[in-house]
C-alpha positions as CSV (number, residue, x, y, z in Angstrom):
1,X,83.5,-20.5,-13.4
2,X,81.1,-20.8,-10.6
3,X,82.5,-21.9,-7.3
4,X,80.6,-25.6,-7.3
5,X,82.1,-26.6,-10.7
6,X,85.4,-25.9,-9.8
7,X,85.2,-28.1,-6.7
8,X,83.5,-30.5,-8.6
9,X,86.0,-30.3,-11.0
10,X,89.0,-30.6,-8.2
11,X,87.4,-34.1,-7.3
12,X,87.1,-35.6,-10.1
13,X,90.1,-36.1,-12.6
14,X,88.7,-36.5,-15.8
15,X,91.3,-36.6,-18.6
16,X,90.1,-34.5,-21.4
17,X,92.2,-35.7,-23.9
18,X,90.4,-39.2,-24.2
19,X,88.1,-38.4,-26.4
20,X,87.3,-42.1,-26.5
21,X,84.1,-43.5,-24.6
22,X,83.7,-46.7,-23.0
23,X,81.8,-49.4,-25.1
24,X,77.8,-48.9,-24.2
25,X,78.6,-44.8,-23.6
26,X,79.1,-45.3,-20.2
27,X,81.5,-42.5,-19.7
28,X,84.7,-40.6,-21.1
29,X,87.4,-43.6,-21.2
30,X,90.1,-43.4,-17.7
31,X,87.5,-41.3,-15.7
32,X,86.9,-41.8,-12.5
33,X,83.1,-41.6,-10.9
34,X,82.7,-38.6,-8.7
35,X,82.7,-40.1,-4.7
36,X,79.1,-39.8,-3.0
37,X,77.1,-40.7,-6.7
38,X,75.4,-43.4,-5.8
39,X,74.4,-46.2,-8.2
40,X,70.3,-46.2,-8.9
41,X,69.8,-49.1,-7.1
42,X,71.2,-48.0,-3.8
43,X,68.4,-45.2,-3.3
44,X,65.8,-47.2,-4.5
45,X,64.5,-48.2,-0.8
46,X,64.7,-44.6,0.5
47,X,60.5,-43.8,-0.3
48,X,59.1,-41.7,-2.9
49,X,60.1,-38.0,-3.0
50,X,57.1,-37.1,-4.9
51,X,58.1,-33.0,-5.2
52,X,61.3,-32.7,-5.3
53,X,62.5,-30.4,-2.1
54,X,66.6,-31.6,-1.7
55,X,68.0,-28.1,-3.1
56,X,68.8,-24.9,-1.0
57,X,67.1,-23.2,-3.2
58,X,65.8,-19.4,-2.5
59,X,62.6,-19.2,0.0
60,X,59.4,-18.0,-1.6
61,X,56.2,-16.8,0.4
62,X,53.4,-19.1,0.8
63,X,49.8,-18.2,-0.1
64,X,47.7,-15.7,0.3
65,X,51.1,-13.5,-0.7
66,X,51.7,-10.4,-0.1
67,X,54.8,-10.3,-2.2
68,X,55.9,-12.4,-4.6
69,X,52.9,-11.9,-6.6
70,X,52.5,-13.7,-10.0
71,X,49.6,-11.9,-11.8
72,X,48.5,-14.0,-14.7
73,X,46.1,-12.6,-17.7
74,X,43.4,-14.8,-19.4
75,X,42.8,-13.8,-23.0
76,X,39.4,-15.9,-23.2
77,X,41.2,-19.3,-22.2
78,X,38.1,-22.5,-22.0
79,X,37.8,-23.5,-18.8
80,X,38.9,-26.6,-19.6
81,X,42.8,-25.4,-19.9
82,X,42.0,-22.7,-16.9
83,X,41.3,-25.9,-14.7
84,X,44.3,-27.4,-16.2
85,X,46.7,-24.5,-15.5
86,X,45.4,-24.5,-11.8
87,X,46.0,-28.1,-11.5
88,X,49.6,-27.7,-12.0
89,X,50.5,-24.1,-11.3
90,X,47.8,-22.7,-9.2
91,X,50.1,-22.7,-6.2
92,X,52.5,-20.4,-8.6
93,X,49.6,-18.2,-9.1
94,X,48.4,-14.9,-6.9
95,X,45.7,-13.3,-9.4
96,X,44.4,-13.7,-12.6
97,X,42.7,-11.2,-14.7
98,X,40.4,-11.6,-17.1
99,X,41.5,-8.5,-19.9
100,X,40.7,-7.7,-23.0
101,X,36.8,-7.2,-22.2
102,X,36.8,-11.0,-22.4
103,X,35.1,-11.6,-19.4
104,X,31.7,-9.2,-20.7
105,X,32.1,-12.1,-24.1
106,X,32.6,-15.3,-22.6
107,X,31.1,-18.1,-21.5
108,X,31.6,-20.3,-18.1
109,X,33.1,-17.4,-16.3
110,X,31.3,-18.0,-13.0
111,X,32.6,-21.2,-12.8
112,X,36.2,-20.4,-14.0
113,X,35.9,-17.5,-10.9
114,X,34.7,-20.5,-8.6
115,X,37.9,-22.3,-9.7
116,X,40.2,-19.6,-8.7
117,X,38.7,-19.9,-5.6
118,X,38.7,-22.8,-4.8
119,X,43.0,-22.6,-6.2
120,X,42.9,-19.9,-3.9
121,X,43.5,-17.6,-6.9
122,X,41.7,-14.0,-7.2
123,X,40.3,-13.2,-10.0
124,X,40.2,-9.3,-11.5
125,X,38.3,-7.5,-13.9
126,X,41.0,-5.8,-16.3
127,X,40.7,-1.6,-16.3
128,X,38.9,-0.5,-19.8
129,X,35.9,-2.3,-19.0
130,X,35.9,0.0,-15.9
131,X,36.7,3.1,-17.5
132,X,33.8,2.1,-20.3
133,X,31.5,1.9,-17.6
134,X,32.4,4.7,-15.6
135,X,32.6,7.0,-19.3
136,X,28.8,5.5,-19.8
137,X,27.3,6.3,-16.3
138,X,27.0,2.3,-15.8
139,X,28.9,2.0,-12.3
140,X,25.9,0.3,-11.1
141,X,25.7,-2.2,-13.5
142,X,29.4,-2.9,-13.3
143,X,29.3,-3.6,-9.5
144,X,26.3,-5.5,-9.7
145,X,27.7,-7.6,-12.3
146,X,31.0,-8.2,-10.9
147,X,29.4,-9.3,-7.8
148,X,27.0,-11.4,-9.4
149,X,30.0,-13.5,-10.8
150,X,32.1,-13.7,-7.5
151,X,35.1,-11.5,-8.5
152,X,37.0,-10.4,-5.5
153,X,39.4,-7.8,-7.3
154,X,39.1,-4.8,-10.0
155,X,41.6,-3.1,-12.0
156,X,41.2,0.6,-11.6
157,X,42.7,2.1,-15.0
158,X,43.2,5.5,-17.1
159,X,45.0,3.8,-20.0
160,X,42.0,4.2,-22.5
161,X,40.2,6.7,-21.3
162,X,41.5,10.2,-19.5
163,X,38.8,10.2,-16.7
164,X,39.6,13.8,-15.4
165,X,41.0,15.1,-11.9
166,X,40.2,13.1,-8.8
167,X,37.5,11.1,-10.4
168,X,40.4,7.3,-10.6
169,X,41.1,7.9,-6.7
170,X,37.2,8.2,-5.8
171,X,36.8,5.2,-7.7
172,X,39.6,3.1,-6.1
173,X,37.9,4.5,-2.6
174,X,35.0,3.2,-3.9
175,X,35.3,0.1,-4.9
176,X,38.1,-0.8,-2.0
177,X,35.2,-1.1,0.6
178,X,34.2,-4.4,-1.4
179,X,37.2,-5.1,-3.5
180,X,40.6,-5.8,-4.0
181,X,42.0,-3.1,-5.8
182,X,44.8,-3.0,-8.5
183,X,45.4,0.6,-9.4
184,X,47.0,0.9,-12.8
185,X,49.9,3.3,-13.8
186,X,50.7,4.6,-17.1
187,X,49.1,4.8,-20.6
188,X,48.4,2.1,-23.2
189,X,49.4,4.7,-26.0
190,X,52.8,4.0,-27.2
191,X,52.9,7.8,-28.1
192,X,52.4,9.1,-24.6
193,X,54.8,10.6,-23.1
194,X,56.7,8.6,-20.0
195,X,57.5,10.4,-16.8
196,X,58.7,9.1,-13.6
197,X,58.0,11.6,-11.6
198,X,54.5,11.1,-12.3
199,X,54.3,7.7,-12.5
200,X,55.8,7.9,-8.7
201,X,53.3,10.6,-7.7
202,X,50.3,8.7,-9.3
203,X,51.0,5.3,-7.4
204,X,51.9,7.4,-4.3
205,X,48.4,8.6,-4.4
206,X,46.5,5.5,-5.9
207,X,47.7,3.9,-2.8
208,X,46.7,6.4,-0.4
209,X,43.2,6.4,-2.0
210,X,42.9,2.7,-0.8
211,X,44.8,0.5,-3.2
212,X,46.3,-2.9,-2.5
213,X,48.6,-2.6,-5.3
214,X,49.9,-0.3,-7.9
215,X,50.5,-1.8,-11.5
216,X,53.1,-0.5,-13.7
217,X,51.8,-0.3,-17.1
218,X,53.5,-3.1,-19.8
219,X,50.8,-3.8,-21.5
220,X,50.2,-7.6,-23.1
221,X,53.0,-6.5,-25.9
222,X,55.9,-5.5,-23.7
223,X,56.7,-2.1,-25.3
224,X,55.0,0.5,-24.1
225,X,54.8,2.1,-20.5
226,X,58.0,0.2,-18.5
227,X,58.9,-0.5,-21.8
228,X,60.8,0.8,-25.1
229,X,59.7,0.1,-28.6
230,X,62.0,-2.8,-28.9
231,X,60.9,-4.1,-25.1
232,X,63.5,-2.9,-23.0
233,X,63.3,-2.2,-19.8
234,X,63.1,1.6,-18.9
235,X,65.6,1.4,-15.9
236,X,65.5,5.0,-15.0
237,X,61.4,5.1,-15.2
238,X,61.8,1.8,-12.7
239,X,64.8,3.5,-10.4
240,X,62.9,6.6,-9.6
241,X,59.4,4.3,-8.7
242,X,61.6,2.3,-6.9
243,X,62.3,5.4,-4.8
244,X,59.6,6.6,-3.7
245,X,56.7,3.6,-3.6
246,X,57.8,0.6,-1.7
247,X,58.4,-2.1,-4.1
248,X,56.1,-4.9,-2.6
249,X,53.3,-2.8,-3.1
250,X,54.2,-2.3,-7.2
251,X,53.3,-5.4,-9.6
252,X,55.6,-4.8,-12.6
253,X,53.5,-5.9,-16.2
254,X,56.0,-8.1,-17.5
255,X,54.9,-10.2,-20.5
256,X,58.1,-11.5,-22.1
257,X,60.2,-13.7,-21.1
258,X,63.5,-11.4,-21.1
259,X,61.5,-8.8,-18.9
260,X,60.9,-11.3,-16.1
261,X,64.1,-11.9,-16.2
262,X,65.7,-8.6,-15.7
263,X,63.1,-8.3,-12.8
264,X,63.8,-11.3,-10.9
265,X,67.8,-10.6,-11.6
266,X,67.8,-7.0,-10.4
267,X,64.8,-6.9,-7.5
268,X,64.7,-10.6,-6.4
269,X,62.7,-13.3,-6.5
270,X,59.8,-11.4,-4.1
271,X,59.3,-8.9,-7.2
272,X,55.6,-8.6,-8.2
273,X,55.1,-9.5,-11.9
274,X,51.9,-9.4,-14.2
275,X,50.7,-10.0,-17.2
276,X,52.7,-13.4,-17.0
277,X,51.2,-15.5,-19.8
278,X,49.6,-18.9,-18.7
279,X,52.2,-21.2,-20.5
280,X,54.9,-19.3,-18.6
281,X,53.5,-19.5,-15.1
282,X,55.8,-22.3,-14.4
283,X,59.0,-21.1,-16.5
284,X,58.5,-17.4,-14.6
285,X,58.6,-20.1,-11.1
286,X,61.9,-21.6,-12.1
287,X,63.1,-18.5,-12.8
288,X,62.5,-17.3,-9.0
289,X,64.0,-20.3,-7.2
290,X,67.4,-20.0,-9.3
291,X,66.8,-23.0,-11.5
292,X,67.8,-21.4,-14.4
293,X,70.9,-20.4,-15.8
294,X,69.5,-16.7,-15.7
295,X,69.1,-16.8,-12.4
296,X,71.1,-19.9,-10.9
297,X,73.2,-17.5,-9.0
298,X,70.0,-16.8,-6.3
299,X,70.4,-20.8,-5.6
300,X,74.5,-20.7,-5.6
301,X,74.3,-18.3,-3.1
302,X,71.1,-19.1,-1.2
303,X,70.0,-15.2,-1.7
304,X,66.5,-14.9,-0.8
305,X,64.9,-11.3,-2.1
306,X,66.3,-7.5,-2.2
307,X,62.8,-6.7,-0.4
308,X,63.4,-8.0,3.0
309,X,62.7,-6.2,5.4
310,X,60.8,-3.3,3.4
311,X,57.9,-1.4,4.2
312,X,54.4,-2.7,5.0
313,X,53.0,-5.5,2.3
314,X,49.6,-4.5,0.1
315,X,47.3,-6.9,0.9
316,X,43.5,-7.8,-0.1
């Protein structure tokens, strides 16, 4: 039993076998109210709380983070519900990338870049429609066209496409003198083989080619890369690039609900996630302030993040 309840409980002597209630349901028949409720009335004169801020709740960064980082993907969303998602959670949100090729498709994507902006949101160009580009000899074109719609970050892949030795660092080098850079790690083939040790060597020299961030590969489905077949974390693959990359500078793909969890439970609530889905932007939040039963232990306890203290933050 948590420590709260039990003093809660020590305060209030609530006879459990009445099973009785009170006409109108107003409580379990002999209790007694717990001392310092006050009545609804009482508080009314006391102003408007608007956000709620009364809990010692664990601290998160404030924007532009360098840890922390919630990494959103937009599957094509109408810019309509992207304004919408901003309204409520764009303080929640770090980057968001457009994948699947969707922004090359779509309409309005200049003005759902300008959004992010103006949320103070980055915006990224997922990794195949790099590697497509780079694999066609259309590098030009690519940077042109980015810029020409405002994106401030690029995903630097070799999940599709084996680009050969050297040539995904001379990229990232590349493109860091304009861009933030998001180096991705590991293979979108559920049949390729998983190594730490080169997963760790990888990010180790993806960051020393320029990038702000190293992402370990989830995918959208949660099951390959980080993941096994039936979405479980691979702890060892996450304990040796814990090890040797400093964790700040790694954003973990994690897609599912279960997989944030694990993360937030075992690194803290400054671990870097993406691939968060827009509808749980604001579940994954509650998750890192302790508001959850998951997690409620970071707010018992006041524990602010594992990473305090680490190594020097990626930053953009």
């Amino acid at each position: 039993m948590l420590p709260a309840i039990e003093w809660v409980l020590s305060l209030t002597p609530v006879r459990l076998r009445d099973k009785g209630r009170r006409p109108g349901g107003s409580g379990v028949e002999g209790a007694r109210a717990l001392p310092g409720v006050p009545r609804r009335e009482a508080v009314r004169d006391s102003g408007e709380l608007g956000l709620a801020d009364f809990l010692a709740l664990p601290e998160r960064t404030a924007k532009p983070r360098r840890r922390g980082v919630t990494h959103v993907i937009d599957r094509g969303l109408p810019i309509s519900t992207l304004e919408s998602l901003l309204d409520l959670a764009g303080a929640h949100i770090d980057f968001v990338k457009f994948g699947w090729g969707t922004a090359y498709v779509s309409r309005h994507i200049r003005a759902k870049v300008v959004a992010c902006a103006e949320a103070k949101v980055r915006c990224c160009v997922g990794g195949t429609l790099l590697e497509l580009a780079t694999v066609q000899g259309k590098l030009r074109e690519f940077v042109r066209w980015a810029d020409s719609l405002g994106f401030d970050a690029v995903e630097v892949s070799e999940g599709t496409v084996d680009l050969g030795p050297g040539i995904k660092e001379g990229l990232i080098a590349a493109l860091a003198r304009d861009f933030c850079v998001l180096a991705e790690v590991g293979s979108k083939d559920a049949e390729a083989p998983v190594r730490a040790a080169a997963w760790a060597a990888q990010m180790t020299r993806d960051l020393d080619a320029g990038a702000s961030f190293v992402v370990a590969e989830g995918r959208e489905s949660g099951t390959v890369g980080l993941y096994g077949p039936d979405g479980s974390v691979r702890e060892s693959l996450v304990g040796t690039v814990l090890s040797r990359v400093p964790a700040e500078r790694i954003i973990f793909e994690a897609p599912s609900g279960a997989q944030q969890k694990w993360f937030v439970r075992h690194l803290g609530v400054d671990v870097n996630l993406g691939n968060v889905a827009p509808d749980d932007v604001i579940a994954l939040e509650t998750l890192r302030r302790g508001l959850r039963s998951d997690t409620a232990g970071l707010a018992m306890h006041r524990q602010g993040s594992r990473l305090e203290g680490a190594a020097p933050y990626g930053t953009c």
